[in-house]
N, C-alpha and C positions, 0 to 999 in steps of 0.2 A: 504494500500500500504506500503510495507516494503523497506523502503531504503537501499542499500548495499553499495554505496559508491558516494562520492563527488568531486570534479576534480574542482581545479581554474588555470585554461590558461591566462596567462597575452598574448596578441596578440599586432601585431603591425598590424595596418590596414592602406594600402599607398594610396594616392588621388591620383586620377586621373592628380590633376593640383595640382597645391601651392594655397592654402588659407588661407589665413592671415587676421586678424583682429589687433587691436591695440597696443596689448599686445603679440603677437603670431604670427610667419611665420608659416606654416605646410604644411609639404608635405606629413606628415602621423598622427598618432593618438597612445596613449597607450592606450590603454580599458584593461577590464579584464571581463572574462567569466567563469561564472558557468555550471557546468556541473551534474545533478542530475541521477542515476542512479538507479534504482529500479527494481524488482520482476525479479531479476537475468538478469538482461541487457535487458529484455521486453520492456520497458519506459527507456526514456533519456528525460529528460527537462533541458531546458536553460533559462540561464538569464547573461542580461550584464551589468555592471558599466561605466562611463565614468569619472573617479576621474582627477580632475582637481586644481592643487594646487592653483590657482588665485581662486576660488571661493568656493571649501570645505578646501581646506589646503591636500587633498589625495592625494598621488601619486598610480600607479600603485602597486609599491612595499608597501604602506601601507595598502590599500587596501584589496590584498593579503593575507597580515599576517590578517588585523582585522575578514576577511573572513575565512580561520583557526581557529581562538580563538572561533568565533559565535559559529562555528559547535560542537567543543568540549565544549561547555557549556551542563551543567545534562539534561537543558530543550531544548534539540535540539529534535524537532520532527521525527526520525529515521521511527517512527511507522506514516504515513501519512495518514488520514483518512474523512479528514475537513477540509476544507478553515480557520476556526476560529480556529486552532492551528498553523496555520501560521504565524494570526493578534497577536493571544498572545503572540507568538515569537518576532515577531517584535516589539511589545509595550514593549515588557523585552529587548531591547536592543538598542532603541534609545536617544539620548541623546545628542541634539544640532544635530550638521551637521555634525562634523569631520569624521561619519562615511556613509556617505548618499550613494555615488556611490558603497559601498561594500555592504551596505542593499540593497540596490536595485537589483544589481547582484542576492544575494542568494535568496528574495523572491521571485525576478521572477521565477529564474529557479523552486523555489518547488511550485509557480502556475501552470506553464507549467508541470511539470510531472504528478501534482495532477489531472491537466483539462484532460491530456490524460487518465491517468488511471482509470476516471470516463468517457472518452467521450464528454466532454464538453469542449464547448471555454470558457476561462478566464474570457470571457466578461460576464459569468454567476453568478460571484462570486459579483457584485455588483449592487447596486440600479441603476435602467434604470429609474428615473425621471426626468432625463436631455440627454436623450438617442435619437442619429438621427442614418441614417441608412446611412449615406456618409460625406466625411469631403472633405471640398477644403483648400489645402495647398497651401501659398504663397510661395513665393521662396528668397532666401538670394542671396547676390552681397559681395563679399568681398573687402576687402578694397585693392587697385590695382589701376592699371594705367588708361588711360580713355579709349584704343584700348581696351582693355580686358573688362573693363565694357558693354561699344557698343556691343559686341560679345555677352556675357551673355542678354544683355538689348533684343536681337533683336534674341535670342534665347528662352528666357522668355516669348516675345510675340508670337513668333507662337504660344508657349503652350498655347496661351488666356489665361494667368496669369496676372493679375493686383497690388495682393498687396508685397509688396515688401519691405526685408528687409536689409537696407546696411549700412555696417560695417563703421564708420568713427572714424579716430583717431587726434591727436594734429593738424596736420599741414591745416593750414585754407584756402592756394591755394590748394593744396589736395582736400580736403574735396568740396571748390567748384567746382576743375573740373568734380570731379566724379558725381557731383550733376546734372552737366550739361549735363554728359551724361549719365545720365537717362532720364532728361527733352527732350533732343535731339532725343531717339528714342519714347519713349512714349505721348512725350505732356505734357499736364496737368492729363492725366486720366491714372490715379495712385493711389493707397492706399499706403504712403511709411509713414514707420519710418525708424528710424535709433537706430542704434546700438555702445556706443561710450565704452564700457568694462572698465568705471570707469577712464579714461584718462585724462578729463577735469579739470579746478580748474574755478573758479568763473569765473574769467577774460577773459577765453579763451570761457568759456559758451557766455560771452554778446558777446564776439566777432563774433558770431556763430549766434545771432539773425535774424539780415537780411538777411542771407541766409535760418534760418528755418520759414522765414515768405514767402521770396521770393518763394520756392519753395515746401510750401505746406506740409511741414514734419507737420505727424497727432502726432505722439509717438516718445518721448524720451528715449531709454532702456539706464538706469544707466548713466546719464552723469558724476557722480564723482564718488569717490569710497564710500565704506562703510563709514557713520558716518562721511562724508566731515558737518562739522557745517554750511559752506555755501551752504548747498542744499536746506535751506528750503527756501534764499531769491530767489534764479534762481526757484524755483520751483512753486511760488509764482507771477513771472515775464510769465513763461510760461501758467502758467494758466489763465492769463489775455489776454493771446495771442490765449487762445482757443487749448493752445498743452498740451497732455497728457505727464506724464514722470512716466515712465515702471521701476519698481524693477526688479533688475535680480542678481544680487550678495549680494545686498543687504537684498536678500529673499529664505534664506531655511529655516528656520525651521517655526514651530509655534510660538515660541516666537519673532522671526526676524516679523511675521505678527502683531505677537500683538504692538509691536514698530511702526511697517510703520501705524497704524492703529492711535496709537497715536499723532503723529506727523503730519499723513496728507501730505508729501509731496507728495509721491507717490497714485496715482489714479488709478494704472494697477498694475499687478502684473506676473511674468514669469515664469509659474509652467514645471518643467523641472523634472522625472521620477528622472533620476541621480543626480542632485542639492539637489531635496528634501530628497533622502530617499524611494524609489520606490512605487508605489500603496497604500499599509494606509498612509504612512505620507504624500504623495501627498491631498488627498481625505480628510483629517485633514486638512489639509491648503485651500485648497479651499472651503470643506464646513465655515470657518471660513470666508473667503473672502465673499461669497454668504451673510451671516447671517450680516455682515458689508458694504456690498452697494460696495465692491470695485467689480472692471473688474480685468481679468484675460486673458493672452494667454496661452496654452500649447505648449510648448518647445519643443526644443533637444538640441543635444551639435551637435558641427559637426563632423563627423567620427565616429556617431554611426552604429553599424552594422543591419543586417537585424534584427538582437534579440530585439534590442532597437528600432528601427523604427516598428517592430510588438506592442510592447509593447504599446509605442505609439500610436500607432492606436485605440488602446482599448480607451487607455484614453480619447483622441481625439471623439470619437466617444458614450463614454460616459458624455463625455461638450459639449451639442448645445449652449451653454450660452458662451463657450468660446470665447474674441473677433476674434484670429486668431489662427489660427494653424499652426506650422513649425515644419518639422519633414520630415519623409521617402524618404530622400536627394539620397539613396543608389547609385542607376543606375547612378547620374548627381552626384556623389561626388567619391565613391571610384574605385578605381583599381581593388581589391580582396574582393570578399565579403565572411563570410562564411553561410549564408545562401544558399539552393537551390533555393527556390522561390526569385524572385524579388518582392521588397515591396518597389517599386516609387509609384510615385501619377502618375497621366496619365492627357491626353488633359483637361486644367482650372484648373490645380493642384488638379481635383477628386479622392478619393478613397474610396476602397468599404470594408466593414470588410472581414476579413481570417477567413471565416467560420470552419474550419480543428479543431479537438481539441488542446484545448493548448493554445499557443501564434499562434498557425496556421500556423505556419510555420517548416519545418523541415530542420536542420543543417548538411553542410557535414565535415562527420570525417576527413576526407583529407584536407581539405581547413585549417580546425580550426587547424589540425597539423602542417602545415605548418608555418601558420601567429602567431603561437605561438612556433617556432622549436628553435628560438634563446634565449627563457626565461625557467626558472626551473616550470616546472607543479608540484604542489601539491596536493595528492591524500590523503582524510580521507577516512577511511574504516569505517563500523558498528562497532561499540563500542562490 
């Protein structure tokens, strides 16, 4: 497969509602999207970034450029032929995390052109030893009022969704009422963690105890930030309590695993396509996890688009070992998608693989012009 040209669309993709988390209001999203182009406009594959400066240090705009710089490197694969000059692309250019949502962008999309141009879904390109044939997605709660929580709560449950992921940040009447109203529509019968995006300090963690005894919180995702010294005594505290506490910022790369590994605070881990560095550096971290006894979820960010939530699916569907899955939010989170196909989960959070070659999915021109009309599109040609 001979490549002719390469397109990165920075998009703004707008939610449906405002969702917000600790750190964050949003009522939309910056992504960035690859767009691969080959055997004279025959094949188009895609791939998406979700660069987030709280957790890689990327914004859209670096992103961007670092996705430029890749492509004009001597060993950019033009001439596409094999899955394993993809990997060895990737392996020549990562290096910590600073670059993870633009890796991920550009490998996706040269899986996805690669799968079509051979016929094959992506899902072909790796080991099926941990391979199911459906993933149940739980569903997230953002951090918000208690009407709007009820709403979601009592929307969540027609879908016979049970596990449940929500957002809490510093403020501790806050945090209990929302708490309350989940306990309010569902009971007891719940799988809930929560999610605090590094917010917490020691003090405000103990604060926080009898509420996460009171009501059953299984998973702590990141209660302090990166490298807080006081995570190992709350960490320590929870574990006596019988509660897991989940890495999520504090875990992109393989060296960030090899640290959590050493220290022991963390017992889960929140493998996110975009966070890590797309498909190998994901699959590097997790087989790493696997070989070390720790637990794992697979991720998303929110305002990923149907490119990312496809993407996901693989991954997803290639972890039956993973403990949850969160991801293919599309239909319940955004306004504009640019995908054709819808890629939600459906009634119990069920979904099935996108058999189609590729990521499975196909993109519309129009949409993605659109939601990228207000940014400069850069276009590399064949060298």
């Amino acid at each position: 497969m001979k490549i002719d040209q390469i397109s990165i669309y920075p998009v703004i993709l707008p939610f449906s509602a405002e969702f917000s988390h600790s750190l964050r209001k949003r009522s939309s999203v910056k992504n960035i999207i690859v767009e691969v182009v080959a055997e004279h406009g025959e094949i188009k594959g895609y791939g998406e970034g979700a660069p987030r400066s709280f957790v890689t240090g990327e914004s859209q705009e670096s992103a961007a450029c670092s996705i430029d710089r890749f492509i004009k490197l001597n060993n950019f694969p033009w001439d596409l032929n094999d899955v394993s000059q993809i990997w060895n692309f990737v392996d020549n250019i990562t290096s910590g995390k600073g670059n993870n949502a633009a890796i991920c962008a550009l490998e996706t999309a040269l899986l996805d052109a690669l799968g079509k141009s051979q016929g094959r879904n992506i899902i072909d390109y790796f080991s099926k030893d941990f391979m199911t044939n459906k993933v149940y997605y739980g569903s997230a709660l953002p951090l918000a009022g208690k009407q709007r929580i009820v709403e979601m709560c009592q929307l969540i449950k027609k879908m016979k969704i049970k596990k449940l992921k929500l957002k809490m940040g510093k403020d501790l009447s806050q945090n209990k009422e929302i708490l309350e109203a989940v306990r309010m529509v569902f009971g007891e019968d719940y799988d809930l963690k929560v999610d605090i995006n590094g917010v917490w300090d020691h003090d405000l963690g103990l604060k926080h105890v009898s509420l996460i005894n009171n009501y059953g919180i299984k998973v702590i995702e990141q209660p302090m930030r990166p490298n807080d010294p006081e995570t190992a005594d709350f960490a320590g505290l929870m574990q006596k309590a019988g509660v897991v506490l989940m890495a999520d910022e504090s875990a992109c790369s393989l060296s960030d695993m090899e640290k959590i590994t050493k220290e022991g605070y963390y017992k889960m881990v929140n493998v996110r396509l975009s966070k890590c560095g797309g498909f190998r550096n994901s699959f590097k971290i997790i087989d790493y996890l696997r070989r070390n006894g720790i637990s794992f979820q697979i991720g998303c960010h929110m305002g990923e688009s149907g490119i990312l939530s496809a993407a996901g699916r693989v991954l997803c569907l290639l972890c039956s070992d993973a403990v949850y899955c969160d991801g293919s939010y599309d239909e319940f989170m955004l306004k504009e998608n640019v995908t054709i196909q819808n890629v939600s989960f459906g009634l119990g959070g069920k979904a099935a693989p996108l058999d189609d070659p590729g990521l499975g999915i196909e993109v519309s021109g129009r949409n993605l012009a659109r939601l990228s009309e207000s940014s400069t599109t850069v276009s590399v040609s064949r060298p």
